[in-house]
GUDOMI-285210 format. One line per field, with one value per residue (C-alpha): residue number from 0; z, y, x. Coordinates in steps of 0.2 Angstrom, whole numbers, plus 5000, padded with zeros to 4 digits. Layout:
<pts>
seq	[NUM,...]
pz	[Z,...]
py	[Y,...]
px	[X,...]
</pts>
This chain:
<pts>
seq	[0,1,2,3,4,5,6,7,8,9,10,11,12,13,14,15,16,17,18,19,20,21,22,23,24,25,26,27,28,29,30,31,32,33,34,35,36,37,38,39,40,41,42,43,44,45,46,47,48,49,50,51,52,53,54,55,56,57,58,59,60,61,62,63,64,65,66,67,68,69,70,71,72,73,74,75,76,77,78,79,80,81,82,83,84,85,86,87,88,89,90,91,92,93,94,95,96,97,98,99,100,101,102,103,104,105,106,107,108,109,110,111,112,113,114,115,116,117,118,119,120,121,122,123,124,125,126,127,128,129,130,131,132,133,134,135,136,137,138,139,140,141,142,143,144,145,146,147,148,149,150,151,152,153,154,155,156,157,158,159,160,161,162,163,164,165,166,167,168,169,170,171,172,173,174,175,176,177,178,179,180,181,182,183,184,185,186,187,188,189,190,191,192,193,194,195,196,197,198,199,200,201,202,203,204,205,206,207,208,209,210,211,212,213,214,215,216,217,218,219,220,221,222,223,224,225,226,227,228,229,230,231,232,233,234,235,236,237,238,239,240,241,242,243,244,245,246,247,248,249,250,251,252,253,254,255,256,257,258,259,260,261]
pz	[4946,4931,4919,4906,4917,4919,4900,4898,4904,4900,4903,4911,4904,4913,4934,4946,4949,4967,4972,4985,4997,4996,5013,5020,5013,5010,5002,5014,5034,5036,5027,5035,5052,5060,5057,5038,5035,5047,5036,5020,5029,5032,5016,5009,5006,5011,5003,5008,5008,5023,5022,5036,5042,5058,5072,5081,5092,5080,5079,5063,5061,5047,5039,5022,5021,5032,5040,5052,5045,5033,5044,5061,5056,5065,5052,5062,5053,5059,5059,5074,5084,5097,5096,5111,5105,5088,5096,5108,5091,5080,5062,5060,5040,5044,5025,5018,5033,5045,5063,5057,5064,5078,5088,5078,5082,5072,5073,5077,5065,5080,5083,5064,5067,5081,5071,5056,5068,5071,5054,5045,5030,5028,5015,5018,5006,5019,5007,5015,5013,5006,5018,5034,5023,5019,5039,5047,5034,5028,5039,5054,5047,5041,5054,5067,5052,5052,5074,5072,5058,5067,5084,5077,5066,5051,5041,5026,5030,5022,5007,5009,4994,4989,4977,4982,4975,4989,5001,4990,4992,5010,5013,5006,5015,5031,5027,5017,5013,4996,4987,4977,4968,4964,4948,4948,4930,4912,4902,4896,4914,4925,4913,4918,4936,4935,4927,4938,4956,4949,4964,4966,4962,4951,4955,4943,4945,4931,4926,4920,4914,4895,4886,4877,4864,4872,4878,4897,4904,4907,4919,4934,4945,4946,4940,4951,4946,4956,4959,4953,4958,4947,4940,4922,4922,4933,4922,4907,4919,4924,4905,4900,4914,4928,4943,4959,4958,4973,4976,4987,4985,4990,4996,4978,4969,4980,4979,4960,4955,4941,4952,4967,4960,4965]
py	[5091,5104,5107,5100,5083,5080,5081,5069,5055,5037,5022,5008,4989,4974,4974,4989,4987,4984,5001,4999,5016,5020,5021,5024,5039,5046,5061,5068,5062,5059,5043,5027,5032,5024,5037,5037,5017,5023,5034,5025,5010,5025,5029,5013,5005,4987,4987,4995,4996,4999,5004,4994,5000,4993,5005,5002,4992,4978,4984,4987,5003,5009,5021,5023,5035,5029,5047,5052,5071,5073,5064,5071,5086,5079,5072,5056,5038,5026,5012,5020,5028,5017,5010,5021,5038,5035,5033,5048,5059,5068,5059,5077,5079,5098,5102,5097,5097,5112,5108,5099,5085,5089,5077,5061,5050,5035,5019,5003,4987,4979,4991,4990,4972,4975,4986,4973,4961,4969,4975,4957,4962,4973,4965,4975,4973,4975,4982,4978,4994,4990,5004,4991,4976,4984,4987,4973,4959,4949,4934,4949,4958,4949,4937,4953,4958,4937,4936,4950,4945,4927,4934,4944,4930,4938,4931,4925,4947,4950,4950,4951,4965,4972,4978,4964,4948,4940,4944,4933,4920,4922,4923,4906,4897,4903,4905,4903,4921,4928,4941,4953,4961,4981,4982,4990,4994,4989,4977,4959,4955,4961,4951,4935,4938,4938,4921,4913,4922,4918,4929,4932,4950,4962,4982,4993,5013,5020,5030,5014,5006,5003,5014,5009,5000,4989,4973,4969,4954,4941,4927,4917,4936,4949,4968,4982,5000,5014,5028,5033,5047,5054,5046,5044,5037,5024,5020,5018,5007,4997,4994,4988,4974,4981,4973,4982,5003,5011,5028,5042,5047,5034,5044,5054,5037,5026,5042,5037,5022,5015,5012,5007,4996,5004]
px	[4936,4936,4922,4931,4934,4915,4914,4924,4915,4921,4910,4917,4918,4915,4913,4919,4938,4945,4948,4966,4969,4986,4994,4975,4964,4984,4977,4967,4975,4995,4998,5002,4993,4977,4969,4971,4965,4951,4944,4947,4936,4922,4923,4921,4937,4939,4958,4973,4991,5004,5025,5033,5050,5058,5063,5081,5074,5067,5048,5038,5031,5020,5030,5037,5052,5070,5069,5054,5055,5042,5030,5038,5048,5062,5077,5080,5084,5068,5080,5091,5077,5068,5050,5044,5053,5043,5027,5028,5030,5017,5014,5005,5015,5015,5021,5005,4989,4998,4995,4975,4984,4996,4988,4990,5003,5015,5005,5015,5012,5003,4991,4985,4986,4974,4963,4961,4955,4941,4938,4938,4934,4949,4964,4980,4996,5009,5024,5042,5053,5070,5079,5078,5078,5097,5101,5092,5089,5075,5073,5075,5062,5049,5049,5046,5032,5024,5024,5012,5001,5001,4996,4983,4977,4974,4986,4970,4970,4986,4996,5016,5022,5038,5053,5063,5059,5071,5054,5042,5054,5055,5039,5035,5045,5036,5020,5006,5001,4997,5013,5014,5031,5031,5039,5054,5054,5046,5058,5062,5073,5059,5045,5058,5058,5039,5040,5049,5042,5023,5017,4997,4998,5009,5010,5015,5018,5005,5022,5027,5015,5014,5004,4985,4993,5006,5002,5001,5011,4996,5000,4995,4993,4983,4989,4987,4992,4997,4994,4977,4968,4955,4940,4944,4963,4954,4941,4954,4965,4951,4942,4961,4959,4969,4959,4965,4968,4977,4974,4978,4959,4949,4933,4933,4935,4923,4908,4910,4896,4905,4921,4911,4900,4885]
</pts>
């Protein structure tokens, strides 16, 4: 943090927001890896949030992007690689960590699963990518997503997010668990599609957000903002009633007392 950061000190109004690591402690290990949601938990974090895509050969795999190369350095489509393939390969992201973790590999959906079960305490929004919602389709998908989450029982441990509102719907007709919709944008249409999915959470990219002196959509969800990652811009989300803040830096945020509640 510069000088001129620490003199810039905001106080916060009203409780310490839920703090949300982005894809694990994202900015520190290779995102969406065991390792990364291992060391957000170290560092505090008790809420997280995963990219599901589904390998070739039907399975969920916490991943974000269609292609395996910026984790893998291998340009290969997710969607038409095989479940045991990915795992054999290094999720090292070599273009920003070097070879620091050459060693760390893809994790499935089921062993996060397996993970969350022993860490109860962990809530994880589980977003549903829209590249193999397009090749495999939603009932496909998220049935795969739900055996997991079922056979794992930690379903009251998961909140089903996602661009595609057709996913909330889904998910409702087959389970009971909380949703959330990432905004796709900031207008009238997308206000109306809130309306009418009345999920329990909202996410909103702070690129889109509306500015101090705009009013923020109040209804029956929760608002969380992404991707924060300094102390302040935090603080100001938080004191404008944004509840949940995902970040990239969840051990910079959580050594912070306003934003940890300590």
């Amino acid at each position: 943090m510069t000088h001129e950061a620490k003199s810039d000190h905001i106080e916060l109004i009203g409780p310490s927001p839920i703090l949300v690591a982005h894809r694990g402690y994202s900015g520190r290990y290779p995102e969406n890896t065991l390792l990364a949601y291992q060391a957000a938990y170290q560092h505090g974090g008790r809420h997280m949030e995963c990219d599901l895509q589904l390998s070739a050969d039907g399975v969920p795999i916490v991943h974000h992007d269609a292609s395996l190369k910026r984790m893998a350095g291998i340009d290969l489509d997710i969607r038409d690689t095989k479940a045991k393939t990915i795992k054999s390969m290094q999720a090292s992201y070599a273009g920003r960590f070097d070879s620091e973790f050459s060693d760390n590999n893809f994790t499935t959906f089921r062993k996060l699963c397996k993970w969350m079960k022993r860490k109860d305490d962990v809530t994880m929004f589980v977003e549903i990518k829209q590249e193999s919602i397009d090749r495999f389709g939603i009932p496909l998908f998220m049935d795969q997503v739900y055996r997991r989450i079922l056979k794992s029982e930690i379903q009251q441990q998961c909140v089903i997010i996602s661009f595609n509102p057709d996913v909330i719907d889904y998910c409702r007709k087959i389970s009971s668990m909380q949703t959330g919709w990432v905004l796709p944008s900031w207008n009238h249409t997308v206000r109306e599609t809130a309306d009418e999915l009345k999920p329990e959470f909202l996410f909103s990219d702070v690129e889109i957000f509306p500015t101090d002196d705009a009013e923020v959509w109040r209804g029956p969800w929760q608002w969380a903002l992404y991707n924060l990652d300094d102390v302040n811009s935090a603080i100001k989300a938080a004191n404008r009633g944004v509840r949940y803040l995902e970040t990239n830096q969840i051990g910079t945020l959580m050594s912070d007392g306003r934003l940890s509640g300590q």
